[in-house]
MIMIGU-16820 format. One record per residue (C-alpha): residue in three letters; y, x, z. Coordinates in steps of 0.2 Angstrom, whole numbers, padded with zeros to 4 digits, always signed. Layout:
<recs>
ALAYXZ ...
</recs>
This chain:
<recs>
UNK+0000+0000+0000 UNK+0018+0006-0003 UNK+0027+0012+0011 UNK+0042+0021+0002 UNK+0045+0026-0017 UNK+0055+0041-0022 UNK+0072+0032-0024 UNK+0070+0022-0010 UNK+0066+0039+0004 UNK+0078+0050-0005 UNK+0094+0038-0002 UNK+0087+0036+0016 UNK+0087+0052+0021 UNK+0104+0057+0010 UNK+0091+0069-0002 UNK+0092+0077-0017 UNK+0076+0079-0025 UNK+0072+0093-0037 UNK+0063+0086-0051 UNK+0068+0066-0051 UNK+0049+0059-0053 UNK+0048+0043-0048 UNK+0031+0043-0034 UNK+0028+0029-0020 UNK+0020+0036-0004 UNK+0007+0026+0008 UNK+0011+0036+0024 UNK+0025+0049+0033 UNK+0016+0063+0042 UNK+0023+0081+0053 UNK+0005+0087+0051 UNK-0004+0096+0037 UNK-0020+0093+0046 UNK-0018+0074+0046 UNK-0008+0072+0030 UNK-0016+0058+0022 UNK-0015+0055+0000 UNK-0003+0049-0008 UNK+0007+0055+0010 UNK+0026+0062+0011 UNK+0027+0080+0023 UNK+0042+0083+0034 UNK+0042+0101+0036 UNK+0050+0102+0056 UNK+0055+0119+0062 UNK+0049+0120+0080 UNK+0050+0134+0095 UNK+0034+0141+0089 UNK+0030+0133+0071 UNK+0039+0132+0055 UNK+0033+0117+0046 UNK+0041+0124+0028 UNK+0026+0139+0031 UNK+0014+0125+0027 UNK+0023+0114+0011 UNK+0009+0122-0001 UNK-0005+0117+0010 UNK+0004+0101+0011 UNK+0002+0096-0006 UNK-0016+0103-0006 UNK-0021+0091+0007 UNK-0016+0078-0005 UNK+0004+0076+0000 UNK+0015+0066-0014 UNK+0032+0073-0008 UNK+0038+0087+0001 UNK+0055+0086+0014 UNK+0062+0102+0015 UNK+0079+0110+0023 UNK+0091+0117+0008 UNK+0092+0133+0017 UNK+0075+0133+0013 UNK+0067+0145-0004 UNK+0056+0133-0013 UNK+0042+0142-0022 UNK+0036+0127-0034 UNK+0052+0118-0038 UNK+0042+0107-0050 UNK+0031+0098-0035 UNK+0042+0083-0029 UNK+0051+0090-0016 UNK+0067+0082-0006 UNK+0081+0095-0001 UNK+0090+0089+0015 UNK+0103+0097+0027 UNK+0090+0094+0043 UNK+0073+0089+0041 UNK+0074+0080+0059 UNK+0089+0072+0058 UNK+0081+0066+0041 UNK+0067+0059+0048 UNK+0077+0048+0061 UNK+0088+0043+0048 UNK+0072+0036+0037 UNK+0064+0028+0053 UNK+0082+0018+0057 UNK+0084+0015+0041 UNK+0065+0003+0040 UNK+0070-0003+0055 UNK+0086-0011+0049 UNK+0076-0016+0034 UNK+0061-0022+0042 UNK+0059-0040+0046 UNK+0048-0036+0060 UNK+0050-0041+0077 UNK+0050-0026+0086 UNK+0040-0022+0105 UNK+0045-0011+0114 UNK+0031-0002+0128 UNK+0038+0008+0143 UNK+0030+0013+0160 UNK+0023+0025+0172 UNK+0005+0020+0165 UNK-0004+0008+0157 UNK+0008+0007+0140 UNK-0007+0014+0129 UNK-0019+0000+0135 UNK-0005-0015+0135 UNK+0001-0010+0116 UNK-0018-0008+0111 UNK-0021-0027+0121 UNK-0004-0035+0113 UNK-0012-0029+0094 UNK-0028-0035+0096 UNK-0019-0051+0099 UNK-0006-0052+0087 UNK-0015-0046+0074 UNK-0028-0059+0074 UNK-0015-0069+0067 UNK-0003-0059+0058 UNK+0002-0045+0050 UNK+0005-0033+0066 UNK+0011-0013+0068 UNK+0008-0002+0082 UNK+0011+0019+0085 UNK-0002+0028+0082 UNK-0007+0040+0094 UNK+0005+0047+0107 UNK+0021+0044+0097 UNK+0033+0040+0110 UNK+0045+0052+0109 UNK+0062+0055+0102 UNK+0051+0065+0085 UNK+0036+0052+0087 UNK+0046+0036+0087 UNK+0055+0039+0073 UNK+0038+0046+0064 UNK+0031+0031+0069 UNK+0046+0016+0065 UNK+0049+0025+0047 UNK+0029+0020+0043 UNK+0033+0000+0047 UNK+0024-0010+0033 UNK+0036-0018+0025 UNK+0027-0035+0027 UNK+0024-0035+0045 UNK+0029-0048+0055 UNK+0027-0037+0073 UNK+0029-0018+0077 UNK+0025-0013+0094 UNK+0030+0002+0099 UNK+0026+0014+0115 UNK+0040+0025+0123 UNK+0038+0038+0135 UNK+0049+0050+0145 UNK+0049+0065+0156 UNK+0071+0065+0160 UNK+0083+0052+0160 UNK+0092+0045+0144 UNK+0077+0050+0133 UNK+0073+0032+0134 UNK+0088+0028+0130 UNK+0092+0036+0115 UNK+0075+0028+0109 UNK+0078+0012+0113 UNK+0094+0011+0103 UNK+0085+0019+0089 UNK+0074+0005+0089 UNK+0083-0011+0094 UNK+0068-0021+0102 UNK+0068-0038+0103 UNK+0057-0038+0115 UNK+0053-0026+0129 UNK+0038-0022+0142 UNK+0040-0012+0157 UNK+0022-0009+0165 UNK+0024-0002+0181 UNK+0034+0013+0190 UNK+0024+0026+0196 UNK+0025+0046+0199 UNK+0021+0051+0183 UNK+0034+0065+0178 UNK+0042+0064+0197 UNK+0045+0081+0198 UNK+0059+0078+0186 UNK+0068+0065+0197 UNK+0073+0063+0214 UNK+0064+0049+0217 UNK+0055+0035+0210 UNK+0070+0023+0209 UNK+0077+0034+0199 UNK+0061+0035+0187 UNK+0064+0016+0187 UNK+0082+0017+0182 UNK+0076+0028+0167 UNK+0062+0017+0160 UNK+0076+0002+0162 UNK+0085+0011+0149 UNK+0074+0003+0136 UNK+0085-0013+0139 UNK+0099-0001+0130 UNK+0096-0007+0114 UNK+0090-0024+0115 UNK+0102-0040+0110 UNK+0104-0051+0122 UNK+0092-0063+0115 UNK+0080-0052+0116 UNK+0065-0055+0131 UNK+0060-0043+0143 UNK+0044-0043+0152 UNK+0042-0035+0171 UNK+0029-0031+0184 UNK+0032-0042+0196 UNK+0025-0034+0210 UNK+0034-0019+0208 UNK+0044-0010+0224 UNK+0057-0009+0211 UNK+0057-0025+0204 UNK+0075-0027+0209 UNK+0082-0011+0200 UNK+0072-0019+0185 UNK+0081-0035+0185 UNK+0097-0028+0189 UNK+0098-0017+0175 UNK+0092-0030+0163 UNK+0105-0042+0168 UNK+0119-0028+0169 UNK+0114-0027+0148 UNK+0117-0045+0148 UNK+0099-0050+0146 UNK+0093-0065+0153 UNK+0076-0071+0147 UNK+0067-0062+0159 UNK+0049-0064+0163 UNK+0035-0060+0174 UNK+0017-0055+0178 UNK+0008-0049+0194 UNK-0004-0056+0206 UNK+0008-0069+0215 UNK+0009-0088+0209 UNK+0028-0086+0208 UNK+0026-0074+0193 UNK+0025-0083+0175 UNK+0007-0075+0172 UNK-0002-0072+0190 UNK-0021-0067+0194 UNK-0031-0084+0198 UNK-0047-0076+0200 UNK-0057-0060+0192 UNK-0077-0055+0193 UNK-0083-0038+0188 UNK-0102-0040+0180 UNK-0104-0020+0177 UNK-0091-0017+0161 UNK-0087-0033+0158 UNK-0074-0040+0171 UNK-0072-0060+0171 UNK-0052-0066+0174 UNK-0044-0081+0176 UNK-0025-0081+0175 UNK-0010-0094+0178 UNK+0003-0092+0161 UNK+0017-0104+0162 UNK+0006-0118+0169 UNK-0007-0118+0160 UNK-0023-0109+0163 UNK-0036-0097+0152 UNK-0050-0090+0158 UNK-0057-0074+0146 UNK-0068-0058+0148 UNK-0061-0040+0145 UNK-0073-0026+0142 UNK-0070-0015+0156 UNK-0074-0009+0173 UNK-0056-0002+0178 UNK-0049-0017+0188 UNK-0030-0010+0183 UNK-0034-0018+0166 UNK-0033-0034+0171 UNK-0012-0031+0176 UNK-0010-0022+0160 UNK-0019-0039+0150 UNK-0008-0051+0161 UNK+0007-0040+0153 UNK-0001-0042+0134 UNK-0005-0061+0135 UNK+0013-0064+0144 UNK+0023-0056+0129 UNK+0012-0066+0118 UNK+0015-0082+0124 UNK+0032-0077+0123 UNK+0029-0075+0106 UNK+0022-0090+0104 UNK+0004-0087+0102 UNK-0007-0101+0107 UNK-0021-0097+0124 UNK-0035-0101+0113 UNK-0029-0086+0100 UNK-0025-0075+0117 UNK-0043-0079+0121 UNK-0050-0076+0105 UNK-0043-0058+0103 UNK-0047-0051+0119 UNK-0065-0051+0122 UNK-0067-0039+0106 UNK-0057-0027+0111 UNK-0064-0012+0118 UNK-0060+0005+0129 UNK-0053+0019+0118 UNK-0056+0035+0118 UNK-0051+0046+0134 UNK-0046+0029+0143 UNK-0059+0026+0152 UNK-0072+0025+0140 UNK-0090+0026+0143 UNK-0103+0036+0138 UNK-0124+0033+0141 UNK-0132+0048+0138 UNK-0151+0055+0139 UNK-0154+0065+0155 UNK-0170+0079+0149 UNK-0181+0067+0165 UNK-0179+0052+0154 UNK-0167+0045+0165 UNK-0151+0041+0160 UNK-0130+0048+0162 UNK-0117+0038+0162 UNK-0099+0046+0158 UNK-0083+0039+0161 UNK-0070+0049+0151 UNK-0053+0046+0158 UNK-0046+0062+0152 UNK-0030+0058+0142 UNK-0019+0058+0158 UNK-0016+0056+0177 UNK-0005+0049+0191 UNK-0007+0046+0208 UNK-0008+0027+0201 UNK-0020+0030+0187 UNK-0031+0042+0198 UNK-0033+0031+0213 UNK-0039+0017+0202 UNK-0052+0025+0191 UNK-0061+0031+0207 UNK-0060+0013+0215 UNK-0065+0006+0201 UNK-0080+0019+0201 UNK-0090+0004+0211 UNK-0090-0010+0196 UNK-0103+0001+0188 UNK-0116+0008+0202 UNK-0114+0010+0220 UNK-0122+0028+0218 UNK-0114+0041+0227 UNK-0103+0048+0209 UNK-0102+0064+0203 UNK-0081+0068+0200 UNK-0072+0080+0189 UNK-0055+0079+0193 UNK-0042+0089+0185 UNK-0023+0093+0192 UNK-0009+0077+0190 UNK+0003+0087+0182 UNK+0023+0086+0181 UNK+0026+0081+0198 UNK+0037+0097+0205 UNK+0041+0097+0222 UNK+0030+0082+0225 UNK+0016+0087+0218 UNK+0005+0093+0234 UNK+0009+0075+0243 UNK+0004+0065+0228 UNK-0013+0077+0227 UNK-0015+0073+0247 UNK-0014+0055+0246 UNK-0030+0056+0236 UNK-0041+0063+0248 UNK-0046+0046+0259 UNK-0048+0039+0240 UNK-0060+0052+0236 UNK-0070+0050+0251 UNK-0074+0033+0250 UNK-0082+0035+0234 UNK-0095+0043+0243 UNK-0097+0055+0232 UNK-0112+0066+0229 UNK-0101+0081+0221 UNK-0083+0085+0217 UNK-0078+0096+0204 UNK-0059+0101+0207 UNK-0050+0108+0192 UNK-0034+0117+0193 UNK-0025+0125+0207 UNK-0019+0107+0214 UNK-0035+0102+0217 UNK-0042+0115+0222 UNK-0030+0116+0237 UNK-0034+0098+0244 UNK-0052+0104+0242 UNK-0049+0115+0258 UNK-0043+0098+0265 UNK-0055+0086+0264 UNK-0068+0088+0276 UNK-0083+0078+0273 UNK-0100+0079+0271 UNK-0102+0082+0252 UNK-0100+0098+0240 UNK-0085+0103+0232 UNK-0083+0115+0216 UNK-0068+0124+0211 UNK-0063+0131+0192 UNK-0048+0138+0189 UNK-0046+0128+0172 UNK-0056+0117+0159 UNK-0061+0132+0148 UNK-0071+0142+0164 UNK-0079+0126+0169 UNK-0087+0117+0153 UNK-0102+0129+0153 UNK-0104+0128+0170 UNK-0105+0107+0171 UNK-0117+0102+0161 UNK-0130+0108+0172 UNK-0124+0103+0189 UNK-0127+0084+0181 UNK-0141+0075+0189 UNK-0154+0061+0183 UNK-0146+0044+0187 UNK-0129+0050+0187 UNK-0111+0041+0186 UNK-0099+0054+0182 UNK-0080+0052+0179 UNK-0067+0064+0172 UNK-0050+0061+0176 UNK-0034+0073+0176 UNK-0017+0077+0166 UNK-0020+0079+0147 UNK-0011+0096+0149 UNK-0030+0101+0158 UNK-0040+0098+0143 UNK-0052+0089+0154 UNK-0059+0085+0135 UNK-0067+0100+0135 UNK-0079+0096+0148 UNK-0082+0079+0141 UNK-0088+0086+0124 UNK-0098+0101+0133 UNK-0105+0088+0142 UNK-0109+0074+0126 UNK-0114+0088+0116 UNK-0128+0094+0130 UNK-0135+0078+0132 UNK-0142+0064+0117 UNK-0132+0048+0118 UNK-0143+0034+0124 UNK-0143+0021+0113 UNK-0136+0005+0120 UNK-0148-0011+0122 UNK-0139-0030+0120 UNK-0139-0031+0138 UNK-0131-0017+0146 UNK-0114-0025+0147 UNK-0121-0042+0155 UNK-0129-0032+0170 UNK-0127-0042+0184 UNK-0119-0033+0199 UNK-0101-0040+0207 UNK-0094-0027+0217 UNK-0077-0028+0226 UNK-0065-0015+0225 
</recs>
């Protein structure tokens, strides 16, 4: 499908292009590695990469067109190639310019956690009904979002997109990039603390999503949230008013009715604007059933019907990294089962992944956790506060990665064993072979860890077990 012709990129980005063929291009990439055909290359100079190194592998991987700064000696001047005074400032200006063309609605995705698994939930739904857009990847920041918001089909009728922060005003600067029309803010955590004085102020900074939002536009917030009131505040500050809610309490728009974990399936009933819906989410982490309240509130909003809400969530499925399980075969015919949860950590997210740990077995667990990075000053606190969590897994073996957790392994004081590696790359040969028949095993640390290291060594030691029918519909109910 065409995303962009020649004429159309070249008076986006203000370009001059060398040879004047007319070409229509499919996708906008940063990557060589990923470039996909019929593709256009922006060739960014980084800190430590020059993408103009790697315009001829570009077009060998398949690229149509090549952006390139003027300064920049062209070798092949006959390849269609794009001159511009700044490659980044082009590809801004070619992702504002689709979203003031696009007749999308645009949905915006911030928060401490859970933004991946909310934007995944919200386009499962949408999309069963129309023609819906989501960020690939991590492409939440200020070179992602534009990456991401210039590759908008030009028929699609929503574009959700994520957006995530480590300082103030990054958000900010994103936000009126993007104009939402509609904006999620999941929850406020730790995550990145170290860069703030405290977590009000990390509330203050995802609040700058409402920035570039209309004043029509809706806003969707956590209701139980500590900072609920900074939330609101700024929101009405911007002159937003259609503000809505979702939590556990009845006095939210969508709250928690009931919920049944059965293994990796887990059973929820919610209240959303007075009218009930019962559906099934495939997963044991009970923090997905907050981050599907937020998906099926904006879709409502959006005027999606229950029975289409319904209809969409009971297909989608963990990703990669998110907690996402693995059954493997153990040599003693037994079998392993891995719950990868590696793409990233918080205080938050780590806490519930090892609570959650009891939907699936009520075997003593084998943990691999990995440092929560990015919190500063704070960062030996936030470790601390994991310990009473970690001992009532009852767990049969901790593996402590990094020097953060290695230090609250000193601390803890219990009755099971404790390993320490200095990083990913020292421990992946080491694991495979401290895994047991029978085992549950989680991973779960900052992306900045690798942790996926260990996941592969540990699913490339071990054959996957192939799943029966039944698996999912194993009875056990476990409060968490």
């Amino acid at each position: 499908m065409e995303l962009w012709n020649s004429h159309e990129l070249c008076k986006a980005v203000n370009g001059k292009s060398l040879n004047n063929s007319f070409w229509q291009a499919s996708s906008i990439s940063i990557d060589t590695r990923s470039i996909k055909d019929g593709g256009v290359f922006f060739a960014l100079k980084g800190n430590k990469v020059d993408g103009h190194k790697f315009i001829n592998h570009a077009f060998e991987n398949g690229a149509v067109a090549v952006v390139a700064n003027k300064k920049h000696k062209i070798e092949h001047e006959n390849k269609n190639i794009i001159k511009v005074d700044d490659t980044y400032k082009a590809l801004e200006t070619l992702g504002v310019n689709r979203r003031e063309v696009s007749l999308s609605k645009l949905i915006a995705i911030t928060g401490s956690v859970g933004k991946t698994t909310v934007k995944d939930y919200l386009f499962s739904i949408l999309s069963n009904k129309f023609h819906c857009y989501a960020n690939e990847g991590n492409y939440n920041n200020k070179i992602g979002v534009p990456l991401s918001i210039s590759q908008i089909p030009k028929n699609a009728k929503f574009a959700i997109q994520e957006m995530g922060m480590s300082f103030s005003n990054e958000i900010k600067y994103l936000s009126n990039l993007t104009k939402p029309n509609l904006s999620i803010i999941t929850n406020i955590g730790s995550s990145h603390i170290g860069n703030f004085k405290n977590l009000s102020d990390i509330a203050l900074a995802k609040s700058e999503i409402f920035y570039g939002m209309k004043k029509d536009g809706i806003v969707i917030l956590p209701g139980e949230s500590k900072h609920l009131d900074i939330l609101k505040s700024e929101a009405r500050n911007r002159g937003l008013k259609n503000l809505f809610f979702f939590g556990i309490d009845s006095n939210n728009d969508c709250f928690i009715i009931s919920k049944r974990n059965r293994y990796n399936i887990i059973e929820v009933t919610v209240s959303i604007m007075g009218e009930k819906l019962s559906f099934k989410i495939n997963s044991h982490q009970n923090h997905n059933i907050l981050n599907t309240a937020a998906a099926i509130l904006a879709a409502k909003t959006l005027g999606l019907t229950n029975k289409e809400i319904d209809q969409s969530l009971s297909v989608f499925n963990s990703v990669e990294r998110r907690g996402k399980i693995y059954y493997l075969n153990h040599p003693s015919g037994s079998k392993v089962t891995l719950v990868d949860d590696s793409y990233n950590a918080s205080y938050e997210s780590t806490s519930s992944a090892l609570k959650s740990l009891r939907n699936l077995s009520l075997s003593k667990p084998l943990l691999i956790l990995g440092d929560m990075l990015e919190l500063g000053k704070f960062s030996a606190q936030e470790h601390k506060k994991l310990i009473p969590i970690i001992k009532n897994t009852n767990p049969r073996l901790v593996i402590f990665i990094g020097e953060a957790m290695s230090k609250i392994s000193k601390e803890i004081n219990s009755n099971f064993d404790c390993i320490c590696f200095e990083s990913s790359h020292k421990a992946k040969k080491e694991i495979p072979n401290l895994i047991k028949n029978n085992d549950l095993v989680l991973i779960k640390g900052s992306n900045g860890m690798n942790l996926n290291l260990i996941t592969l060594a540990i699913i490339n030691f071990f054959k996957k077990l192939k799943l029966n029918n039944n698996i999912h519909t194993k009875e056990q109910n476990y409060a968490v």
